[in-house]
C-alpha positions as CSV (number, residue, x, y, z in Angstrom):
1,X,-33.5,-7.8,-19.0
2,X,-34.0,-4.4,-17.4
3,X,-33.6,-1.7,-20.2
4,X,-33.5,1.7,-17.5
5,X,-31.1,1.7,-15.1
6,X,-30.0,5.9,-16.7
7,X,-29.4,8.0,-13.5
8,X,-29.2,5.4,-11.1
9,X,-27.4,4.8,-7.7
10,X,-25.5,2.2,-7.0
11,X,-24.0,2.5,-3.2
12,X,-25.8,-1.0,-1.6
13,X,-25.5,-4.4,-2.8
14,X,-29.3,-4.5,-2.6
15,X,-29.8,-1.1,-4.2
16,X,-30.3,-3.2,-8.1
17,X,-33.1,-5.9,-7.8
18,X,-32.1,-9.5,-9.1
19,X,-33.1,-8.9,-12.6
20,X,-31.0,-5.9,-12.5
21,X,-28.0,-7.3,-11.5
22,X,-28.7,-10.0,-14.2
23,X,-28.7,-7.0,-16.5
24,X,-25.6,-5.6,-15.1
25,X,-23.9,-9.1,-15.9
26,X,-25.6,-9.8,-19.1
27,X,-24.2,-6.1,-20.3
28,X,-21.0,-7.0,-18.6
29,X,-20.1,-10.3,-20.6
30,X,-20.8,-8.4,-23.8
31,X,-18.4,-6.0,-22.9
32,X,-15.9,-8.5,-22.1
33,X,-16.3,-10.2,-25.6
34,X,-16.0,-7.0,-27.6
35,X,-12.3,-5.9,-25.2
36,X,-11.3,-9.9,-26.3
37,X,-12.2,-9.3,-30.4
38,X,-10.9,-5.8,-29.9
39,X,-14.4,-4.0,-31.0
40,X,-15.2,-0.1,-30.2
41,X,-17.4,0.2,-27.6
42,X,-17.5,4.1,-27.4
43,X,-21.3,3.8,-25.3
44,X,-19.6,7.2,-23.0
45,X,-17.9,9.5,-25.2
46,X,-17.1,12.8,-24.1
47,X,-18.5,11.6,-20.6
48,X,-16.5,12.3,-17.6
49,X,-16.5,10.3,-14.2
50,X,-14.9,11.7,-11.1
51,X,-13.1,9.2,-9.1
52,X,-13.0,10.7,-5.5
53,X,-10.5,8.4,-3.1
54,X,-10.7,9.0,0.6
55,X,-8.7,5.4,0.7
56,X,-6.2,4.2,-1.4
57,X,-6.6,1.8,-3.8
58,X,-5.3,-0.3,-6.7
59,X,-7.6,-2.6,-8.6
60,X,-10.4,0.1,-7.7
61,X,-8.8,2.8,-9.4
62,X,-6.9,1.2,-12.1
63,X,-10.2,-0.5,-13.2
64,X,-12.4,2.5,-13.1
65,X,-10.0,4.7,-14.9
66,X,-9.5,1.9,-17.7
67,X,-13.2,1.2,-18.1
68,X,-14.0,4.4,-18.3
69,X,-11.8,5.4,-21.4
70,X,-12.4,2.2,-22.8
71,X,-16.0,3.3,-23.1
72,X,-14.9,6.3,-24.7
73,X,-14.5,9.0,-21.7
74,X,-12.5,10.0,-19.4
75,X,-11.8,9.3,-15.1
76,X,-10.6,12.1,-13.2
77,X,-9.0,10.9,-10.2
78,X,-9.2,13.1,-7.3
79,X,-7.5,12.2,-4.0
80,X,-9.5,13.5,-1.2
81,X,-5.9,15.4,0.1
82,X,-6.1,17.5,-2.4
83,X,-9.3,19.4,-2.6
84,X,-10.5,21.5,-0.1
85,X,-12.9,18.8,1.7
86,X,-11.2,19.5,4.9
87,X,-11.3,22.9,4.5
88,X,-14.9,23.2,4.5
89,X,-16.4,21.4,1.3
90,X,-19.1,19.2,2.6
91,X,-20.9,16.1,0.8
92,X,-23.9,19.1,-0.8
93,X,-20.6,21.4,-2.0
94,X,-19.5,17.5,-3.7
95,X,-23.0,16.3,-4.6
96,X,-23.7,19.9,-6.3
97,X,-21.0,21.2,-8.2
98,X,-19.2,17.7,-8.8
99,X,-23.1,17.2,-10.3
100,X,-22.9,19.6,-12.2
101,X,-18.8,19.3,-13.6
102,X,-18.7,15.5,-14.3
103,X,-21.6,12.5,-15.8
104,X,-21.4,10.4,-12.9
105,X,-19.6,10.8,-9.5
106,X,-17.5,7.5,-8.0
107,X,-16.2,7.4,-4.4
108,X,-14.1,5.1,-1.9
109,X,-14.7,6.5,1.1
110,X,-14.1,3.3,4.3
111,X,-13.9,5.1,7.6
112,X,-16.0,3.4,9.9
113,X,-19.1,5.3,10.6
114,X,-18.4,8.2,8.2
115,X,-18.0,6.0,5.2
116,X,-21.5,5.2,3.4
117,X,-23.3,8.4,5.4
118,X,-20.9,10.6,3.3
119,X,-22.0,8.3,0.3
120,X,-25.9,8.9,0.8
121,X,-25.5,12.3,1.6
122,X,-23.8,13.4,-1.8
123,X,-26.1,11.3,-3.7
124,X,-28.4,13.4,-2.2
125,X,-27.3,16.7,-3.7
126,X,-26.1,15.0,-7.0
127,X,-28.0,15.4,-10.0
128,X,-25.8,12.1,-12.0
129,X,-25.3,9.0,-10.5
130,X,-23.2,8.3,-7.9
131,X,-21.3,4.6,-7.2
132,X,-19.9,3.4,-4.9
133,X,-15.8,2.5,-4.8
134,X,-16.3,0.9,-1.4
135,X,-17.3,1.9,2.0
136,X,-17.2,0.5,5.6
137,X,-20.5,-1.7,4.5
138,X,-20.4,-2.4,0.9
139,X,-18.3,-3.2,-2.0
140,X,-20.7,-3.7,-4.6
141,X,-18.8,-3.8,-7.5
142,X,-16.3,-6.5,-6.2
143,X,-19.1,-8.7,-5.6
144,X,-20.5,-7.8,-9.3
145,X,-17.2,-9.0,-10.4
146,X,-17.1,-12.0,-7.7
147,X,-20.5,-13.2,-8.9
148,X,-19.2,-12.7,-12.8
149,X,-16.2,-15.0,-12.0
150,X,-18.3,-17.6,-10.4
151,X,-20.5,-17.4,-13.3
152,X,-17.8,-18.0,-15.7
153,X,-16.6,-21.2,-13.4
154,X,-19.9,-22.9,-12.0
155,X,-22.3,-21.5,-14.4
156,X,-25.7,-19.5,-13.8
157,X,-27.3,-22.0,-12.1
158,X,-26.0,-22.1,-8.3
159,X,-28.1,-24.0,-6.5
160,X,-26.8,-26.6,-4.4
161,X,-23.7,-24.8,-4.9
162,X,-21.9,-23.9,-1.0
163,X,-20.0,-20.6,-1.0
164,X,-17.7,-20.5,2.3
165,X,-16.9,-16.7,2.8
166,X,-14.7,-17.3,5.8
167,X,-12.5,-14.5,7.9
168,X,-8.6,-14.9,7.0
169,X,-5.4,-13.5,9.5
170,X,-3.5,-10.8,8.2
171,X,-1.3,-8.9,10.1
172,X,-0.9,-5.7,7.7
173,X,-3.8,-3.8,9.1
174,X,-7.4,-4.1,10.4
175,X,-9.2,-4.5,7.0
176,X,-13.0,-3.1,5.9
177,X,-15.8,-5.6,6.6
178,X,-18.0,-4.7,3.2
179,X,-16.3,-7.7,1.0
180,X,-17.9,-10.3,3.0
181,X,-21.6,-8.0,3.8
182,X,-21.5,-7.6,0.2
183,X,-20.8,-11.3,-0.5
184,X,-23.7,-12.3,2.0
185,X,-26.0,-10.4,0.6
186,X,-25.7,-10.9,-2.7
187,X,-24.9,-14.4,-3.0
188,X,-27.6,-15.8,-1.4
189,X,-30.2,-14.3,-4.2
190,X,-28.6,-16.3,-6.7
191,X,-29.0,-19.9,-4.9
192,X,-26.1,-20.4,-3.2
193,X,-25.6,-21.6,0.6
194,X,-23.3,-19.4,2.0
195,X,-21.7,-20.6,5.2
196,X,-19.5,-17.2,6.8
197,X,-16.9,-18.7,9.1
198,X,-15.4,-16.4,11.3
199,X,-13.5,-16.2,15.0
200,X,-16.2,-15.1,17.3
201,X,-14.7,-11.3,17.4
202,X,-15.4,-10.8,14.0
203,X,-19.1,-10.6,13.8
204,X,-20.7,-8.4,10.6
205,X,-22.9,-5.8,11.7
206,X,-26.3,-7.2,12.7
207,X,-28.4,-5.2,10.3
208,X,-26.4,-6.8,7.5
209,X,-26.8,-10.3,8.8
210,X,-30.4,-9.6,9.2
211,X,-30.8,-8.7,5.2
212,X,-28.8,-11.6,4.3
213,X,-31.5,-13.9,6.5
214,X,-33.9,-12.7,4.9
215,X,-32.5,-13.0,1.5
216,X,-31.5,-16.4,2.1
217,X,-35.4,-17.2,3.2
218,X,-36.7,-15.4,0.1
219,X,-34.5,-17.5,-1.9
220,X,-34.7,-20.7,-0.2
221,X,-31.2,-21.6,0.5
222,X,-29.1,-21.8,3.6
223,X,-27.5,-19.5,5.8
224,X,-24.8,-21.0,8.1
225,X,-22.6,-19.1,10.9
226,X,-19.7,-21.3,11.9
227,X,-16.5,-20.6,14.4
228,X,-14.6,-23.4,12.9
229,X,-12.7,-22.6,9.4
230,X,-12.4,-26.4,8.7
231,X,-15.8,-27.2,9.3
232,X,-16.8,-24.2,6.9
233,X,-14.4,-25.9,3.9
234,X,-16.0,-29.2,3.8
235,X,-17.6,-29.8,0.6
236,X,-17.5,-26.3,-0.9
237,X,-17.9,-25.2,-4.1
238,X,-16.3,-22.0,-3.9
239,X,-14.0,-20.4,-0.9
240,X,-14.0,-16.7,-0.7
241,X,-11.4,-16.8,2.8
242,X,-10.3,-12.9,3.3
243,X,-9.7,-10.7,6.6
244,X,-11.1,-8.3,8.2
245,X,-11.3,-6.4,10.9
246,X,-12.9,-6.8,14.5
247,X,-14.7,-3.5,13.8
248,X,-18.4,-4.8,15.2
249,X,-16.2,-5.6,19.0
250,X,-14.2,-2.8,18.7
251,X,-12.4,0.4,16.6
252,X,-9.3,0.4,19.2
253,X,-6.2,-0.3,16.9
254,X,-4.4,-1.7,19.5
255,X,-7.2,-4.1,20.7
256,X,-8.0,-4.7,17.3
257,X,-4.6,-6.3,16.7
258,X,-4.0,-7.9,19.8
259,X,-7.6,-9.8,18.9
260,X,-6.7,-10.7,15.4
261,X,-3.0,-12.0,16.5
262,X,-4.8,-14.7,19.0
263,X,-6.2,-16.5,15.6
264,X,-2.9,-16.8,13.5
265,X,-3.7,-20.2,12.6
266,X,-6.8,-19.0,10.1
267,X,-4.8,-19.3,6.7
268,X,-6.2,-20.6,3.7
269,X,-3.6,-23.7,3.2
270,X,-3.0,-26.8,1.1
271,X,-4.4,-29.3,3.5
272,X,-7.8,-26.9,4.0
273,X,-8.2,-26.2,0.6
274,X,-8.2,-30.0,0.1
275,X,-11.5,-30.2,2.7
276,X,-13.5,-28.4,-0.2
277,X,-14.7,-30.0,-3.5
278,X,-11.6,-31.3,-5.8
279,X,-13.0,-28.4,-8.1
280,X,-13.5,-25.7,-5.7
281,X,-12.5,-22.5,-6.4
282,X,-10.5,-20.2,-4.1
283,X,-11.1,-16.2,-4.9
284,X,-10.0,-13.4,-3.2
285,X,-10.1,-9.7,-3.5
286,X,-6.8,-8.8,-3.4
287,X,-3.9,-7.7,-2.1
288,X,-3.3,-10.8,0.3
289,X,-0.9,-11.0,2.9
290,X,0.9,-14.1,1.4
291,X,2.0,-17.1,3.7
292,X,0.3,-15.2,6.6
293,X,-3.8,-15.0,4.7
294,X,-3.1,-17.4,2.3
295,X,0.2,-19.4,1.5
296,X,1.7,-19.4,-1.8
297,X,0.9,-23.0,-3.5
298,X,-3.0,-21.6,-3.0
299,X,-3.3,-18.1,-4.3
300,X,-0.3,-19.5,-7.2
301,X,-2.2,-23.4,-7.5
302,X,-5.0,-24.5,-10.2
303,X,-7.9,-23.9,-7.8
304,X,-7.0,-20.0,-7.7
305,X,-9.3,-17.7,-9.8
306,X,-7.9,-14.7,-8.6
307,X,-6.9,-12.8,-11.8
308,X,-9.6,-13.6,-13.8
309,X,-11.9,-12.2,-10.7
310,X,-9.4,-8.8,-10.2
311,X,-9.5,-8.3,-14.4
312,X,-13.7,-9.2,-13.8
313,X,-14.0,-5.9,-12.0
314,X,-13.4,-4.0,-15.6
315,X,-16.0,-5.6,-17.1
316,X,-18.8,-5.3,-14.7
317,X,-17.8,-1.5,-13.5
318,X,-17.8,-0.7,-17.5
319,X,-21.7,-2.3,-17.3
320,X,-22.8,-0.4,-14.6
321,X,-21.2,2.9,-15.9
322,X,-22.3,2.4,-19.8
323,X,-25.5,1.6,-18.0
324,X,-26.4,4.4,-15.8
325,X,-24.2,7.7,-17.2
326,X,-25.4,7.0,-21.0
C-alpha cells in the first residue's frame, strides 16, 4: 500500500502507478463497507472541493458532491457559465485563487483540443490538487470505478480474463473518446486482454494506443484491434460496448454524424451478448441511448452491472479525495 498520495494530481489514467491505484481501490472498498454499516467517515471536514463543469454532467456531479459531504466537507459546484472565465479569467486566475479558496480543485472540461491543456495548465498554478471530471482523453475516475466493479465480479486476479471495450451507435451526439483511452490503458496493467473493436473511423488517438502497447507488453497480456463487433464478443469475460465519436477522422458535426449513421447495426443485443462467456458482464458508463446503443433486455438482463458500476464511482472518487486533500 502507498501511504502518500497528499497533494497529488490526478488528470491521466497513468498519472498513479499500479500500486497506487491498488491503494486507491483498497481505500475505496473500505469506504464502501463503512457507507453499507452506516459508519462516520469524517477523513475531510471543513474541506471544500470546487467542482468546475465546462460540460454537463450527471453521475459526475452527483457523485462528487455526495462523496464529498459524505467525507465530512463540502462541493461547490460551479458551472463554467457563470463565472467570468469568458470574460478574461484564464486557467493561472483558476489555478491561483481557486488554490487558494478551496482544498482541492475538480474539473470536466471535454472540448476537443482545449480539454486536458486547460487541465495541465491550472494544475500548474494550483497549490491543492486538482482531478480530473473528464476531458477529451481521460476519464480516470470512471475507470477507477470500472476496475472496482470488475473487481467485485471477476476478482483481483484478471489474467486470462478478455475485456472487449467495443465502439457502440448512438445517435444523440458525437460522444468523448476518454472512456475507452482510459479503459485501454488502464486495464491492461491489471492482466486483462483487452480487444477494442471499433468501425475503422473511430480510431483512438495514436499516442494513447501507443501507451496502451506498451502497457500491454510491460504486463504481458494481449492487445487486439478488431473491425468486427462479433468477432470482439467471442469468449469475453467482460463487455464494456459504448460510443463515441469519430473525433481522430474528423471534428465536422455534420461529417461526424453522417459517418456514425453508416454503422447502425453496432448495438449491444441479445444474440451478441450471447457470443461472450455465459457469465460475462456487460458495463457501461452511462446514459445509453436505449434500443439504439444497447437494447433493453441487455442493459435491464442479469449480465448488466451497470448500477453497481455508476454507484462504484462514489466510492473510488471518495478514495482519491480522502486520499489526496487530507
Amino acid at each position: 500500500m502507498q501511504t502518500f498520495l497528499h497533494g497529488r494530481d490526478l488528470i491521466g489514467d497513468l498519472d498513479f502507478s499500479k500500486e497506487e491505484v491498488e491503494t486507491v481501490l483498497d481505500v475505496a472498498f473500505d469506504l464502501k463497507r463503512k457507507r453499507s454499516l452506516n459508519e462516520p467517515h469524517a477523513y475531510l471536514r471543513d474541506k471544500v472541493l470546487a467542482m468546475l463543469f465546462f460540460f454537463s454532467s450527471t453521475r459526475t456531479r452527483g457523485s462528487f458532491e455526495a462523496g464529498i459531504a459524505q467525507l465530512g466537507g463540502h462541493g461547490a459546484f460551479i458551472e463554467s457559465k457563470t463565472t467570468q472565465i469568458a470574460h478574461g479569467d484564464t486557467p493561472k486566475e483558476i489555478g491561483e485563487i481557486f488554490g487558494r479558496y478551496f482544498d482541492g480543485i475538480a474539473i470536466r472540461h471535454c472540448d476537443w483540443g482545449v480539454g486536458n491543456k486547460y487541465l495541465n495548465d491550472v494544475a500548474k498554478y494550483s497549490r491543492v490538487p486538482v482531478l480530473n471530471m473528464q476531458c477529451e482523453i481521460y476519464h480516470p475516475f470512471q475507470c477507477l470505478a470500472d476496475l472496482m466493479t470488475i473487481w467485485e465480479k471477476k476478482g483481483r486476479d484478471l489474467r486470462k480474463k478478455k475485456i472487449v471495450v467495443s465502439w457502440a451507435y448512438a445517435s444523440s451526439y458525437s460522444k468523448p473518446i476518454s472512456v475507452p483511452q482510459s479503459l485501454v490503458l488502464q486495464m491492461p496493467r491489471f492482466g486483462c486482454d483487452v480487444v477494442l473493436a471499433h468501425p475503422p473511423e473511430f480510431k483512438l488517438m495514436p499516442e494513447i494506443m501507443d501507451q496502451a502497447r506498451a502497457e500491454a507488453k510491460k504486463a504481458g497480456v494481449a492487445f487486439d484491434v478488431v473491425t468486427d463487433m462479433d468477432e470482439a464478443f467471442k469468449d469475453a469475460d467482460i463487455v464494456y460496448a459504448k460510443s463515441w465519436g469519430p473525433l481522430v477522422t474528423t471534428t465536422d458535426l455534420d461529417e461526424g454524424k453522417a459517418i456514425t449513421d453508416k454503422y447502425s447495426d453496432w448495438i449491444t443485443n441479445e444474440k451478441r451478448m450471447k457470443l461472450a462467456k455465459d457469465d460475462a458482464i456487460y458495463m457501461h458508463p452511462l446514459p445509453a441511448d436505449r434500443n439504439i446503443e444497447v437494447t433493453d433486455g441487455v442493459i435491464d438482463g442479469l449480465n448488466s452491472v451497470v448500477y453497481d458500476e455508476a454507484e462504484n464511482r462514489l466510492h473510488a472518487q471518495k478514495a482519491v479525495m480522502a486520499l489526496t486533500m487530507s
